[in-house]
Backbone bond lengths (Angstrom), bond angles and torsions (degrees), N, CA, C in turn:
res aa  C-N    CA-C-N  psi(-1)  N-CA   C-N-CA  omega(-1)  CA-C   N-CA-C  phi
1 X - - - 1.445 - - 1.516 110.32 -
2 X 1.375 118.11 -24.46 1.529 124.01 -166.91 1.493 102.40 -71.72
3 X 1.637 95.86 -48.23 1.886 113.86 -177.78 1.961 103.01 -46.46
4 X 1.394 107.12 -47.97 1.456 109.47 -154.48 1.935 94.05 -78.47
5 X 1.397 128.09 -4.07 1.211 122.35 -146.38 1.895 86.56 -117.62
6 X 1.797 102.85 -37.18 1.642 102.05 173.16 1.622 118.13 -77.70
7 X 1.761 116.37 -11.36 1.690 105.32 -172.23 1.399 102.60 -84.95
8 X 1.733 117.28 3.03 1.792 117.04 -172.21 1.429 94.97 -53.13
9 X 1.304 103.81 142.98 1.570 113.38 158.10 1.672 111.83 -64.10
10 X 1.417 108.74 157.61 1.379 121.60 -142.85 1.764 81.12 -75.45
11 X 1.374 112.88 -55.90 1.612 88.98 -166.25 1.313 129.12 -53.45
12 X 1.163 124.13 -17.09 1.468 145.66 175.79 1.708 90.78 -71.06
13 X 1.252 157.07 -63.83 1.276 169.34 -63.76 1.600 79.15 -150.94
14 X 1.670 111.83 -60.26 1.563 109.91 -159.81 1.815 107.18 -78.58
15 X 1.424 98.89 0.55 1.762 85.40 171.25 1.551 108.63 -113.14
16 X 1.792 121.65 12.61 1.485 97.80 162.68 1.439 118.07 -135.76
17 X 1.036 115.67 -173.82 1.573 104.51 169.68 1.420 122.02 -132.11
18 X 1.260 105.06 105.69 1.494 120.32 179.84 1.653 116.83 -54.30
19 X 1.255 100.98 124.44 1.811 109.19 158.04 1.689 126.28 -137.65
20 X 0.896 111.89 112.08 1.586 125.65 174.41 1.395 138.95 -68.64
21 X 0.945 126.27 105.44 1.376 116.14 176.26 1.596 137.13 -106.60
22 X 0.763 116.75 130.75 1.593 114.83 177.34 1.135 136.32 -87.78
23 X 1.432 121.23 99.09 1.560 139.96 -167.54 1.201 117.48 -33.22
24 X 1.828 112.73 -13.07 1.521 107.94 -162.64 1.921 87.85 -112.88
25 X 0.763 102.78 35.75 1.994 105.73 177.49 1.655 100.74 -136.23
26 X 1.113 109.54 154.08 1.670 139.74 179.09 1.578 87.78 -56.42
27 X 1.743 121.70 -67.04 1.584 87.94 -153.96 1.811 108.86 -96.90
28 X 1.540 99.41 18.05 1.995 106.71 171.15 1.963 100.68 -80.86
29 X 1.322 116.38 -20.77 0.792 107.72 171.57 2.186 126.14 -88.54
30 X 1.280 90.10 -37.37 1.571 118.16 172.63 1.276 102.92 -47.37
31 X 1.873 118.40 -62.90 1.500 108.60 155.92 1.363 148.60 -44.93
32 X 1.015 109.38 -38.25 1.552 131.13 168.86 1.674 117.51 -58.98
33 X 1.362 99.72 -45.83 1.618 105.18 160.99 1.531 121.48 -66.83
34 X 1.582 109.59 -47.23 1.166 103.33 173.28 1.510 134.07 -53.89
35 X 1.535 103.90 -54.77 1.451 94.78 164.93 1.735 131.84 -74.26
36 X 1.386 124.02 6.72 0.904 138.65 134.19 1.718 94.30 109.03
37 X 0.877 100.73 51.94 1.874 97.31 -155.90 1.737 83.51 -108.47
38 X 1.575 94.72 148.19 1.210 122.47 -178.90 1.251 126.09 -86.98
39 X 1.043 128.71 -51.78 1.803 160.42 -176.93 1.498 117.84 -119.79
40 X 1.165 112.38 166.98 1.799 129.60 -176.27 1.368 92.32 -118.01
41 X 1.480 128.96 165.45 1.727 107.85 -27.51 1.850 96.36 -79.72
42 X 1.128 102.22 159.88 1.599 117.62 179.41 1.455 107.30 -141.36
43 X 2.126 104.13 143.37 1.592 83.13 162.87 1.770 83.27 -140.02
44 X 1.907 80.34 169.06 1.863 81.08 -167.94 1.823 81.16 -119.78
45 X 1.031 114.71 134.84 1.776 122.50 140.87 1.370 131.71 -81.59
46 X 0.858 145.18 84.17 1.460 159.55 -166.80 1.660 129.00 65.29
47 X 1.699 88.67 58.37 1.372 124.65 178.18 1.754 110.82 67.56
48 X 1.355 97.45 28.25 2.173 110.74 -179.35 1.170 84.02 -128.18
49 X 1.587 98.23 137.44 1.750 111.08 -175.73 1.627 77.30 -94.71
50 X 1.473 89.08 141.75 1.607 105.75 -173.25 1.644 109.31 -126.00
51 X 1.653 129.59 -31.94 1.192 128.19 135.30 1.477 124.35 -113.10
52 X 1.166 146.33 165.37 1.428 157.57 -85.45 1.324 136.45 136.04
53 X 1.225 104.34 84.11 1.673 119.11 -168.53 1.389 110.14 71.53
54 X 1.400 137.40 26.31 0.746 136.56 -162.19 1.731 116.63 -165.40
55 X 1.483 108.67 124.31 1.435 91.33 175.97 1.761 126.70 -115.22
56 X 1.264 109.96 127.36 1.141 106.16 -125.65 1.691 107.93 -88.57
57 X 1.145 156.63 161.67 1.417 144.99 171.29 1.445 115.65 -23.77
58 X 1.248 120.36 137.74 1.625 100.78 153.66 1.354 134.71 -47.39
59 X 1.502 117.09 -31.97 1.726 131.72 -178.34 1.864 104.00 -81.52
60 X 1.066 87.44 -13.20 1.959 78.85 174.53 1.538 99.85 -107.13
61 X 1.483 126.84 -43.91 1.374 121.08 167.64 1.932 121.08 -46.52
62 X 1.232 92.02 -31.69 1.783 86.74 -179.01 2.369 109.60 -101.44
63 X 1.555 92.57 1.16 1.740 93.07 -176.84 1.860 71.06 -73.54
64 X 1.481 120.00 -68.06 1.462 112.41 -143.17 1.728 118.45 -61.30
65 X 1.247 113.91 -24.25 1.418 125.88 -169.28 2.281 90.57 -78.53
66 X 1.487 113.73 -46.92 0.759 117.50 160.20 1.588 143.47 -42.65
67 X 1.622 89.01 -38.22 1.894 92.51 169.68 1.676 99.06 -97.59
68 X 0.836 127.31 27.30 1.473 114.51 170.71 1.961 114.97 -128.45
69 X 1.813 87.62 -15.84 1.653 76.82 -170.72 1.314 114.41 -144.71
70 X 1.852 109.17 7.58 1.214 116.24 166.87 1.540 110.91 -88.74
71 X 1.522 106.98 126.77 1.412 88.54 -170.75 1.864 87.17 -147.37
């Protein structure tokens, strides 16, 4: 999921801000609870898991980052 989140084109890149966590640490897990997510890989856009077990196209990964933060 990290791979599909670093090939975004840069302008896409300059409207969000990426953070990662690692499942094998206290707060990769703390996150994972918090947003309430079930399965790997997942990504949330403004703390709403938005894909989920699933990684999703590049053209559907940049419509959603797009309806939330192109403005």
């Amino acid at each position: 999921m990290a791979e599909a989140v670093k090939a975004l084109p840069q302008e896409i890149k300059d409207i969000i801000e990426v953070h990662e966590w690692d499942m094998r640490t206290r707060e990769g897990i703390k996150r994972f609870l918090e947003l309430k997510a079930k399965s790997l890989p997942s990504i949330a856009l403004d703390n709403e898991l938005v894909f989920e077990a699933v990684i999703p196209p590049q053209e559907d990964l940049i419509a959603a980052i797009k309806a939330r933060y192109a403005g």
